[in-house]
C-alpha positions as CSV (number, residue, x, y, z in Angstrom):
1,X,-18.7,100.3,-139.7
2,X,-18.0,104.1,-140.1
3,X,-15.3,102.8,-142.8
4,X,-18.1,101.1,-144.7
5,X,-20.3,104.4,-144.8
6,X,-17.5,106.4,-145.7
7,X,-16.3,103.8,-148.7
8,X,-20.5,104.1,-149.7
9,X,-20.8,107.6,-149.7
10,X,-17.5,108.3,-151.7
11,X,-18.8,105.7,-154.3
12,X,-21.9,107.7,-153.9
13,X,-20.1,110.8,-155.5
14,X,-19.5,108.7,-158.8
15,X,-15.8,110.4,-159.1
16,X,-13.8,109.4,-162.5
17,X,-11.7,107.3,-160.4
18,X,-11.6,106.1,-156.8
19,X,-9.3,104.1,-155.4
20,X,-10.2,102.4,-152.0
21,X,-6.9,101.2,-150.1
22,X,-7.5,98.4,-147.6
23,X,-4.2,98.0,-145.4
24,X,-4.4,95.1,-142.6
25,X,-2.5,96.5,-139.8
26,X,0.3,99.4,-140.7
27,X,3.5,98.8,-139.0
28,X,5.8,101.4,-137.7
29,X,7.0,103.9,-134.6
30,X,4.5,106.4,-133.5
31,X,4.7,108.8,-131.1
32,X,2.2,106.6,-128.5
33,X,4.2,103.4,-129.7
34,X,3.3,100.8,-127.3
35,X,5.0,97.0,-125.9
36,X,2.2,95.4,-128.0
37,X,3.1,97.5,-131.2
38,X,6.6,96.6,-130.8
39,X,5.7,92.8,-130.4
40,X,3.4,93.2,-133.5
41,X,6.3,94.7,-135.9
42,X,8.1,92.2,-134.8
43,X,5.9,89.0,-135.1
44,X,3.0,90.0,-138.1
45,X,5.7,90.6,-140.8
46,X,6.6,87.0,-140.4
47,X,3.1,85.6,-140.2
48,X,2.5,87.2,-143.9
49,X,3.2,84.8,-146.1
50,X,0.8,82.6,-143.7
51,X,-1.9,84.9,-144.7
52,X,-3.5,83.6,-147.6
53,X,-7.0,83.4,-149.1
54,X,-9.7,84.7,-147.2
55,X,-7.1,86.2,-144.5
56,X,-4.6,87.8,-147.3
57,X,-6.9,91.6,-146.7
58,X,-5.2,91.6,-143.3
59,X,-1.4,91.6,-144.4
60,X,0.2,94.0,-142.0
61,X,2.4,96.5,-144.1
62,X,4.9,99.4,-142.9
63,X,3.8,102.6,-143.4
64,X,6.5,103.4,-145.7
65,X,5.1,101.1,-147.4
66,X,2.0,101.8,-147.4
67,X,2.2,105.4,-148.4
68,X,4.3,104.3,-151.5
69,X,1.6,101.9,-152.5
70,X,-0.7,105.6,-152.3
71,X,1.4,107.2,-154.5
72,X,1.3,104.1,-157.0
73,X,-2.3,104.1,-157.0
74,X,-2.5,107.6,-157.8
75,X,0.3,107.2,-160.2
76,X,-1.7,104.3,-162.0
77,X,-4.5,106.8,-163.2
78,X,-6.8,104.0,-163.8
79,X,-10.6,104.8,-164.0
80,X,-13.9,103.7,-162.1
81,X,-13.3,102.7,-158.6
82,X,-10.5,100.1,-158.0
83,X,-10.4,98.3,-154.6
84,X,-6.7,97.4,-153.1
85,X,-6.0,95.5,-150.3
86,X,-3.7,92.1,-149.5
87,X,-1.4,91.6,-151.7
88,X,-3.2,93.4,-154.8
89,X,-2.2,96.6,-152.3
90,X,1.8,95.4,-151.9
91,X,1.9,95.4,-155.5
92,X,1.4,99.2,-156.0
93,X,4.3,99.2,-153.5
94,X,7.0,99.2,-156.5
95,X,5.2,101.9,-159.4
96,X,4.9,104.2,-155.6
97,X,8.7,104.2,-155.4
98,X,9.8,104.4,-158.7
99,X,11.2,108.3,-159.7
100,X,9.4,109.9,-162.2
């Protein structure tokens, strides 16, 4: 809920551009790693392709991953606020990891 507010209140602000990133759950080590994390890098990366339609916003992605798909949405310099999650966010993923 306090996501939602947050997403309002920056569309609220009427920036040039916004971009909203929308990551199902972000894979990777942390320092607080957990059993159940491990289990879930291991098992969600193979239930992706399974995600599909409604269920595609909750793709898990690495956080490598994810922070290249950042850069390629800041990279992309598009205008008005642009929305990015599923597999509309792993397709940033390439233009985030390209050398400029």
């Amino acid at each position: 809920q306090i996501k939602g507010e947050f997403e309002v209140a920056l569309r609220g602000l009427r920036f040039p551009a916004l971009d909203v990133l929308q990551p199902g759950r972000v894979l990777g080590t942390r320092s607080d790693t957990q059993i159940g994390d491990l289990l879930a890098s291991a098992v969600l990366p193979l239930l992706n392709p399974l995600r599909t339609g409604k269920w595609e916003a909750g793709r898990a992605i690495t956080g490598s991953d994810l922070a290249a798909a950042m850069f390629g949405a800041a990279r992309s310099q598009r205008r008005g606020v642009q929305t990015y999650a599923g597999r509309k966010l792993l397709d940033l993923v390439p233009a985030g990891q390209r050398v400029a």
